[in-house]
C-alpha positions as CSV (number, residue, x, y, z in Angstrom):
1,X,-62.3,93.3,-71.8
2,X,-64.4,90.1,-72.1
3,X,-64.8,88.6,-68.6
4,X,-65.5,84.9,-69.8
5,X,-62.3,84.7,-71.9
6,X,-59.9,87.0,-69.7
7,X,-60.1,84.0,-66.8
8,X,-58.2,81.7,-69.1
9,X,-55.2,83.9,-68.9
10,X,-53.9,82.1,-65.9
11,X,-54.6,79.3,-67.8
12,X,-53.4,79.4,-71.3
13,X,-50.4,79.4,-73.2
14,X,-48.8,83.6,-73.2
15,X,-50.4,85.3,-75.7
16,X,-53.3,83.0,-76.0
17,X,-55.7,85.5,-75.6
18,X,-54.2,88.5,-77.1
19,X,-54.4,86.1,-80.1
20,X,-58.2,85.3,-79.9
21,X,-58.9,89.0,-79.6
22,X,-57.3,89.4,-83.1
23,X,-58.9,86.3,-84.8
24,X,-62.5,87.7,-83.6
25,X,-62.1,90.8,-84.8
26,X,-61.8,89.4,-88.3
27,X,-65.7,87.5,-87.9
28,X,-67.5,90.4,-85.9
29,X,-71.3,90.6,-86.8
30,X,-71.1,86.2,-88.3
31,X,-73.6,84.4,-87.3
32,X,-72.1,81.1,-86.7
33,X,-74.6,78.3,-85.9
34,X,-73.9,74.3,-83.9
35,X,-76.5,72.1,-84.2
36,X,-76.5,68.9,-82.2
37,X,-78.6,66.1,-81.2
38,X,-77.5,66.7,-77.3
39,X,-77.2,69.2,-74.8
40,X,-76.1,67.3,-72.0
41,X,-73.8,64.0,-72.0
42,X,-70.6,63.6,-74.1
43,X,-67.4,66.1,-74.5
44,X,-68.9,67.7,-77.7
45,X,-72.0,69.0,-75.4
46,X,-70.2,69.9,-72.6
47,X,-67.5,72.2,-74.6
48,X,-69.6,73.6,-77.0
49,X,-71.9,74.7,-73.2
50,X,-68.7,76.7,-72.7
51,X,-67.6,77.8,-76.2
52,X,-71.0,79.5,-77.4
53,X,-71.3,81.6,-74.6
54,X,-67.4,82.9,-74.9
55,X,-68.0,83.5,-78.7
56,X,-71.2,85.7,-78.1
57,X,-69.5,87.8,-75.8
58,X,-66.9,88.5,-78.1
59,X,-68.8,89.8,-81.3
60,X,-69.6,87.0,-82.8
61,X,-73.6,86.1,-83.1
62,X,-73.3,82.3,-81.8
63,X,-76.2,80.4,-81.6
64,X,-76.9,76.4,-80.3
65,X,-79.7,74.5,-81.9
66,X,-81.0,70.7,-80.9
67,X,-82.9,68.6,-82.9
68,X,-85.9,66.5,-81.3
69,X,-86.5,62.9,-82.2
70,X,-88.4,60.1,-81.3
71,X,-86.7,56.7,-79.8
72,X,-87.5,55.2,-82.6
73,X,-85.3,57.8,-84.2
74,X,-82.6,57.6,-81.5
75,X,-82.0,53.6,-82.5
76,X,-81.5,53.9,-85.8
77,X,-79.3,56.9,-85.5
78,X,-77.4,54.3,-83.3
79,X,-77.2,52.2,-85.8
80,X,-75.8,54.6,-88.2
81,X,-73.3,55.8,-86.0
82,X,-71.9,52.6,-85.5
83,X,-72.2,51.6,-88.9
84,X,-69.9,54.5,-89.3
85,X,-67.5,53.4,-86.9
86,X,-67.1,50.0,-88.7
87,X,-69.9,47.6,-87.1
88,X,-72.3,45.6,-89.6
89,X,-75.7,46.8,-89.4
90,X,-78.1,46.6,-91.6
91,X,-80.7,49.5,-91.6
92,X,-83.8,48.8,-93.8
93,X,-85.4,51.7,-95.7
94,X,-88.0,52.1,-93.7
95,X,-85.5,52.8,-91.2
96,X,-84.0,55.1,-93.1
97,X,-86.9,57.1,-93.9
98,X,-87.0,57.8,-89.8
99,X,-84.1,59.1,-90.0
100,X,-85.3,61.4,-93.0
101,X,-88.4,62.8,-91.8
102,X,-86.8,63.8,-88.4
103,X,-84.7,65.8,-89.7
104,X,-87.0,67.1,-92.1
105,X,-89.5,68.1,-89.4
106,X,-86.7,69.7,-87.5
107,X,-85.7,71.8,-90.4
108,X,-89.1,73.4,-90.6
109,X,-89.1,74.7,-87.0
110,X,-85.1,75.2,-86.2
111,X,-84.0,78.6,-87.5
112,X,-81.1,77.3,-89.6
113,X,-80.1,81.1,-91.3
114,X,-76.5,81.7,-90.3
115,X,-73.2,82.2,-92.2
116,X,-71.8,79.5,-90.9
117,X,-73.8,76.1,-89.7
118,X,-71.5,73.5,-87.6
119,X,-73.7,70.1,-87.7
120,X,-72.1,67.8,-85.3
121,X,-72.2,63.6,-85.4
122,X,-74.3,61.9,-88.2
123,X,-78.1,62.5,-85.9
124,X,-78.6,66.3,-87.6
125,X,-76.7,65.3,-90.8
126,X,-79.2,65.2,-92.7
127,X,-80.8,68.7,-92.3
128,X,-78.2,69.6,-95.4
129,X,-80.7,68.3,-97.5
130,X,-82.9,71.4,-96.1
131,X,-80.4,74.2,-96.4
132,X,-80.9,77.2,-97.2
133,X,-78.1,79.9,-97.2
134,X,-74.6,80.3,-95.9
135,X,-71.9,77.8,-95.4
136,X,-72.3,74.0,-94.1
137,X,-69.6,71.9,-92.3
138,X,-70.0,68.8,-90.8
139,X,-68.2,68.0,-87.8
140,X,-67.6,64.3,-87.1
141,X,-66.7,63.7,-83.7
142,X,-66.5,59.6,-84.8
143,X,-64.0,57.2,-85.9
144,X,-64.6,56.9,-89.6
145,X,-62.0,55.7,-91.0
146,X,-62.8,52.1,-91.4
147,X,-67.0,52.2,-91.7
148,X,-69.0,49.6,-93.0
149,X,-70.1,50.5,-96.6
150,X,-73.6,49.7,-97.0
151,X,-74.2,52.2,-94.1
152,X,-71.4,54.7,-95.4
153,X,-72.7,54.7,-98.8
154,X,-76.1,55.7,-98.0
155,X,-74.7,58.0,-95.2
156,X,-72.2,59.8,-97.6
157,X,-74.6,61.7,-100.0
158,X,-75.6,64.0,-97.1
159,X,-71.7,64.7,-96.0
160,X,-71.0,65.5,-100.1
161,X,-73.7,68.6,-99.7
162,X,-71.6,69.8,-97.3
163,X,-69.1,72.4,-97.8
164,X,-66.4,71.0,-95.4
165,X,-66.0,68.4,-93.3
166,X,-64.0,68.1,-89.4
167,X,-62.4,65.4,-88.2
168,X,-60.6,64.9,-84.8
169,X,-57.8,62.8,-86.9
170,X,-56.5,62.3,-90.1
171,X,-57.0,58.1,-89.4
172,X,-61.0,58.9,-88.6
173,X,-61.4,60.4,-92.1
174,X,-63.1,59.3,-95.4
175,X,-61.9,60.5,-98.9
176,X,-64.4,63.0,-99.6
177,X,-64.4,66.2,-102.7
178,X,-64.6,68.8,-100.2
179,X,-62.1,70.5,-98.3
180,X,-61.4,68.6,-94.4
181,X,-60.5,70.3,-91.8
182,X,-58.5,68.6,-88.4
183,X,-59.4,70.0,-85.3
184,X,-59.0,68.3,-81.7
185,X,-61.3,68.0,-79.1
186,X,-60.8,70.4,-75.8
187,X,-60.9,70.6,-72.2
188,X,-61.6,73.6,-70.1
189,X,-59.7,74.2,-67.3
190,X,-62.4,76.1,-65.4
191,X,-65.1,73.7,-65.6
192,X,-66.0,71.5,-62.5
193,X,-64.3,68.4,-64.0
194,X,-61.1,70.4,-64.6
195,X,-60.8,72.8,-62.0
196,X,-58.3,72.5,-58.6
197,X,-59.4,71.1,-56.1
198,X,-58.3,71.4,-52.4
199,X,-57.0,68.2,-50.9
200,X,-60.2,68.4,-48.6
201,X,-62.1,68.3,-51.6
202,X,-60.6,65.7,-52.9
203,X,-59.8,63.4,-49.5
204,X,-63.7,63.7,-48.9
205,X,-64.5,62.3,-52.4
206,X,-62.1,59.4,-51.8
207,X,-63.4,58.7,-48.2
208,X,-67.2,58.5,-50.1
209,X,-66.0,56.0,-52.1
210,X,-64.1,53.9,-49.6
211,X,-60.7,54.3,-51.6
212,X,-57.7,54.3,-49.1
213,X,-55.2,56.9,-49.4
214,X,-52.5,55.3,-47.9
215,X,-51.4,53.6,-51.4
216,X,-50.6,54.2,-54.8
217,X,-54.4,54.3,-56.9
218,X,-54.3,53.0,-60.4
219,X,-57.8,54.7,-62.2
220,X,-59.2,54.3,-65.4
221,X,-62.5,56.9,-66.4
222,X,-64.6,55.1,-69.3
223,X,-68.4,54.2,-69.7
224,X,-69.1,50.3,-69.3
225,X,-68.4,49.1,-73.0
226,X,-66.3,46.2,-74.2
227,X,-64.4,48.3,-75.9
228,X,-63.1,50.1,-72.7
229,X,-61.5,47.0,-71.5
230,X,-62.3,47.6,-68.4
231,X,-61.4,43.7,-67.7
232,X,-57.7,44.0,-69.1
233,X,-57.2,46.3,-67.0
234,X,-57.6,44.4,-64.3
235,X,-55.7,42.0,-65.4
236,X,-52.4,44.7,-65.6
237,X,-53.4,45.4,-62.1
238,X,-53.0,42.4,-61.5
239,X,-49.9,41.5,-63.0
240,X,-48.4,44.6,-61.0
241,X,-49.9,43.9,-57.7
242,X,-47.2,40.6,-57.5
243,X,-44.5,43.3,-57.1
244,X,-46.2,46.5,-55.6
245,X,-49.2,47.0,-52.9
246,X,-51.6,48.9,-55.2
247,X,-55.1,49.5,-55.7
248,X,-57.4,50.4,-58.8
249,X,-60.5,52.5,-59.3
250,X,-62.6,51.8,-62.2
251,X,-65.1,54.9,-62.3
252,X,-67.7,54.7,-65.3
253,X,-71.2,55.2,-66.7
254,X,-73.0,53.9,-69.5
255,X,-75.5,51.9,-68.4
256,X,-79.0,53.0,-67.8
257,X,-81.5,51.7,-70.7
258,X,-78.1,50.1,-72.4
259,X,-78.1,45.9,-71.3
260,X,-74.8,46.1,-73.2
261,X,-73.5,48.4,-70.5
262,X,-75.1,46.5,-67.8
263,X,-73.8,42.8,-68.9
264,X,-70.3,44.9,-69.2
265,X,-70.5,46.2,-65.7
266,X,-71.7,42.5,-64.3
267,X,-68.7,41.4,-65.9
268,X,-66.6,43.9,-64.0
269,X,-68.1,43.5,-61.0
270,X,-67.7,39.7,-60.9
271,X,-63.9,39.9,-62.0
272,X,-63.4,42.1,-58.9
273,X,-65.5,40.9,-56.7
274,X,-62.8,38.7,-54.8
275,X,-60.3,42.1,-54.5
276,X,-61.4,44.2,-51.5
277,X,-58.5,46.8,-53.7
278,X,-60.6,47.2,-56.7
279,X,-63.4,49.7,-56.5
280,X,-66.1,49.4,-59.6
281,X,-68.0,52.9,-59.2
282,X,-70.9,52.9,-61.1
283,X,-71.3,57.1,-61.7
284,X,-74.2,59.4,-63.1
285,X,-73.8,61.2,-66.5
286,X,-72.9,64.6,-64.7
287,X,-70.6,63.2,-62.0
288,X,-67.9,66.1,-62.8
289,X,-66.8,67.0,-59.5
290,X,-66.2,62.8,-58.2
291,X,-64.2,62.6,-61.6
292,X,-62.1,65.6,-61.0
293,X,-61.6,64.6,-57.6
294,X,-60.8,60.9,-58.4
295,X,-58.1,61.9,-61.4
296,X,-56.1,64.3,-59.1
297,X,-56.3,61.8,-55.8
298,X,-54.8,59.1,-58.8
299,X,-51.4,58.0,-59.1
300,X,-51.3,56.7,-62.7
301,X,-54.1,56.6,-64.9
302,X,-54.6,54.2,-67.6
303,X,-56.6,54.6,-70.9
304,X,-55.9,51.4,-72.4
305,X,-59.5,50.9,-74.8
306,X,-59.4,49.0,-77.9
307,X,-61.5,50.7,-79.8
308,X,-61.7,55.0,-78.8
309,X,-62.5,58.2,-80.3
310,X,-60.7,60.8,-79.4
311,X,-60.2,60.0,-75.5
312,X,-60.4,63.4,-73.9
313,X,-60.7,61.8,-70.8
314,X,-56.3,61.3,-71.7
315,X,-56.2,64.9,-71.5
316,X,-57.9,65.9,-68.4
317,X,-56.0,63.5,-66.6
318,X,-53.0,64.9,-67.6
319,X,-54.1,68.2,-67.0
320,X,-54.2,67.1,-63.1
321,X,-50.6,66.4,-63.4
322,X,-50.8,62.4,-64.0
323,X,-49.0,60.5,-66.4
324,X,-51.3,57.8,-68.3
325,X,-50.3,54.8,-69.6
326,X,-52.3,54.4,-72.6
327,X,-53.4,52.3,-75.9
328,X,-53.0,53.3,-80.0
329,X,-56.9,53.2,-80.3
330,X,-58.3,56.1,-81.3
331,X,-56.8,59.9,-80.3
332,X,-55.1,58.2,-76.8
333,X,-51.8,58.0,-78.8
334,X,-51.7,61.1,-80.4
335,X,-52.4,62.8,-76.7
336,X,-49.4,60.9,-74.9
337,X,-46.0,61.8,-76.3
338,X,-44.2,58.2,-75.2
339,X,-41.8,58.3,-72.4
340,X,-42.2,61.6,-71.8
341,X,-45.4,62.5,-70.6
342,X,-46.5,59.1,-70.3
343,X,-46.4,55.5,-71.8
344,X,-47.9,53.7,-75.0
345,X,-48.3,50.5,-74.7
346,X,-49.6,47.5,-76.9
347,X,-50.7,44.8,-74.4
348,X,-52.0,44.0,-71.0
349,X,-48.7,42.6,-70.1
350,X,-47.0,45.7,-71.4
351,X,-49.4,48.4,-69.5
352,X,-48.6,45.8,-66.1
353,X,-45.1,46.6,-67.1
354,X,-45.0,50.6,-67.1
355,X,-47.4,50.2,-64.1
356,X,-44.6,48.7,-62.3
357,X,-41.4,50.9,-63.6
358,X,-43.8,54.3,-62.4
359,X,-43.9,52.7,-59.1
360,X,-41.1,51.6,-58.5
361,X,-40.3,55.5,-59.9
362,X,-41.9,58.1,-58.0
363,X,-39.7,60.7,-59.7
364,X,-40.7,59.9,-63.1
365,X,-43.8,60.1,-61.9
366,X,-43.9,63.3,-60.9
367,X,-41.7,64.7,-64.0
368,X,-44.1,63.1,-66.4
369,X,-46.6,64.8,-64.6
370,X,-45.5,68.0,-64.9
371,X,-44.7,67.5,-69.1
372,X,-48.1,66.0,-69.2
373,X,-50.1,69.6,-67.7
374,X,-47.8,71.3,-70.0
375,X,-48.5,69.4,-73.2
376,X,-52.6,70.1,-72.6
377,X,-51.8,73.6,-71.8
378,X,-50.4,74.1,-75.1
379,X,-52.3,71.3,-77.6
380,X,-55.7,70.6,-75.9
381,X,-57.8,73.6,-73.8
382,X,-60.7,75.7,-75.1
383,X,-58.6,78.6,-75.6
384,X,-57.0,76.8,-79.2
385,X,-60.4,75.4,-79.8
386,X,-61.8,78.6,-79.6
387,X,-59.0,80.0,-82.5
388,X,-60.0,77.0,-84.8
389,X,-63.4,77.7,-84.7
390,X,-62.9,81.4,-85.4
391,X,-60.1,80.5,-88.3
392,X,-62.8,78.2,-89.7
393,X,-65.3,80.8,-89.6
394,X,-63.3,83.7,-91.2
395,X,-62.3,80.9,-93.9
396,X,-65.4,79.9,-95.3
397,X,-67.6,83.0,-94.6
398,X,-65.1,85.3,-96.5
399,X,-65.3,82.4,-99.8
């Protein structure tokens, strides 16, 4: 038996594993390669530091590559990645051609020979161009759906050498001649950021951040980005402080080298700054253990962002039992089921108003709770991650 996997047992939904077991015996001896631009920072890094290991151990020859860049590299793959998420930029050829001979020089030293290549976020995209054997998908961990077209147009003769691409959703998508595949992001319950906690563990987290215990916390997750809306949701807070003695937590990251991030978090700071209840915490990339600790010592947690990818940050809150009160952006809708494991909601004014009808609940609370663990257990942990990336692999390797 395979220690790595046989832990999730406790874990994972009956029959889980018995299940993987089968799907790897059909890919036994692939070679099935992920190349990123990351190791560290982001859910795609941190699953796929879990998921390569697990696959290895169980017959299949699973390998991790990173490309290298330059920061001149690093900006304009910014730009096109939020070109492909529907900003206007305007990248010049020159630019371009930095993004070409990076991942030209990294396709001369990465060892790219596998059965199956997994090329995650637009950075590496361009190694296609260098291929040389077995099957090429391109996993897009972005929201596509709307991109701006000068950039997509440019961008979209790499994806059509592809053959597949993955989405997270069918809304983040392009119309594309190859076959797309839909496959959610994961959480792993044994992680740091997931695992339980003691209520020692969690009080003394609290305590270092000066968050009472003694009322109901409200706590959103997210970087410092306008999109986050960080600032709405203190206006919510607000709005449901008339009627209930609450406080909220808003634990994020994001800003080092980014003066976006930092004019986001000035913002933040000066809208709370006359609330002794609202606690900005300002937290390092890696911070896995205050996060975990911070979601399970929550009452409600709210995702409300305008603009999101996939939000797994949804998924590991409910995995602590917490029902969040969420936007339609991005995959934060298609994580809640409404009224049941938590609540959808289209406005400040209408997250202030599920704010106040959980607290004035704490029954609900702790019903939705419960549904909420369940739902992940089933929809969103590594163990069905795991089976999509072994159906995937036993698809296009067998072609």
């Amino acid at each position: 038996m395979i220690r790595e996997l046989e832990q999730y047992r406790e874990v994972a939904p009956k029959g889980a594993i018995d299940f993987l077991y089968r799907l790897s015996d059909l890919v036994q001896g692939k070679r099935f390669l992920h190349v990123s631009a990351v190791r560290y920072g982001g859910g795609m890094a941190e699953i796929l530091r879990r998921i390569v290991p697990i696959m290895k151990a169980m017959g299949t020859e699973a390998r991790w590559e990173v490309i290298a860049g330059t920061q001149e590299f690093t900006d304009v793959t910014r730009r096109i990645a939020d070109g492909l998420q529907g900003r206007e930029e305007t990248i010049t050829d020159e630019m371009y051609q930095i993004y070409l001979d990076v991942n030209a020089r990294n396709a001369k030293v990465l060892d790219l020979d596998a059965d199956l290549v997994f090329v995650h976020d637009p950075q590496p995209a361009a190694l296609v161009d260098h291929r040389k054997g077995g099957k090429w998908v391109w996993r897009c961990h972005l929201d596509a759906g709307l991109p701006h077209r000068p950039v997509w147009s440019r961008f979209r003769r790499h994806v059509l050498k592809y053959d597949a691409a993955v989405f997270s959703l069918p809304g983040f998508a392009q119309r594309l001649p190859i076959p797309k595949f839909l496959l959610y992001p994961s959480i792993d319950p044994l992680t740091e950021k997931n695992r339980e906690l003691s209520r020692a563990e969690v009080t003394q987290v609290l305590d270092q951040f000066g968050i009472a215990r003694g009322k109901p916390i409200l706590l959103q997750v997210a970087r410092f980005d306008r999109y986050k809306d960080q600032i709405g949701t203190i206006r919510a807070y607000r709005m449901a402080k008339k009627h209930h003695h609450c406080q909220l937590v808003l634990a994020g990251s994001g800003v080092l080298h980014d003066p976006e991030g930092e004019a986001v978090l000035a913002e933040v700071q000066q809208a709370a700054e006359d609330d002794p209840d609202i606690h900005v915490l300002q937290l390092p990339p890696e911070a896995d253990h205050e996060i975990n600790a911070l979601q399970r010592g929550a009452t409600i947690v709210i995702q409300k962002a305008l603009k999101e990818g996939f939000g797994v940050t949804v998924s590991e809150a409910m995995w602590k039992g917490k029902p969040v009160i969420g936007g339609t952006a991005g995959g934060v809708s298609t994580q809640i089921v409404n009224e049941a494991t938590g609540f959808i909601v289209h406005s400040v004014e209408g997250a202030a108003f599920r704010i106040r009808y959980l607290l004035s609940n704490p029954g609900v609370i702790n019903r939705m709770g419960a549904m909420a663990k369940e739902h992940v257990r089933r929809n969103f942990l590594i163990t069905r991650h795991l089976s999509d990336y072994f159906t995937i692999l036993n698809i296009l390797s067998s072609e």
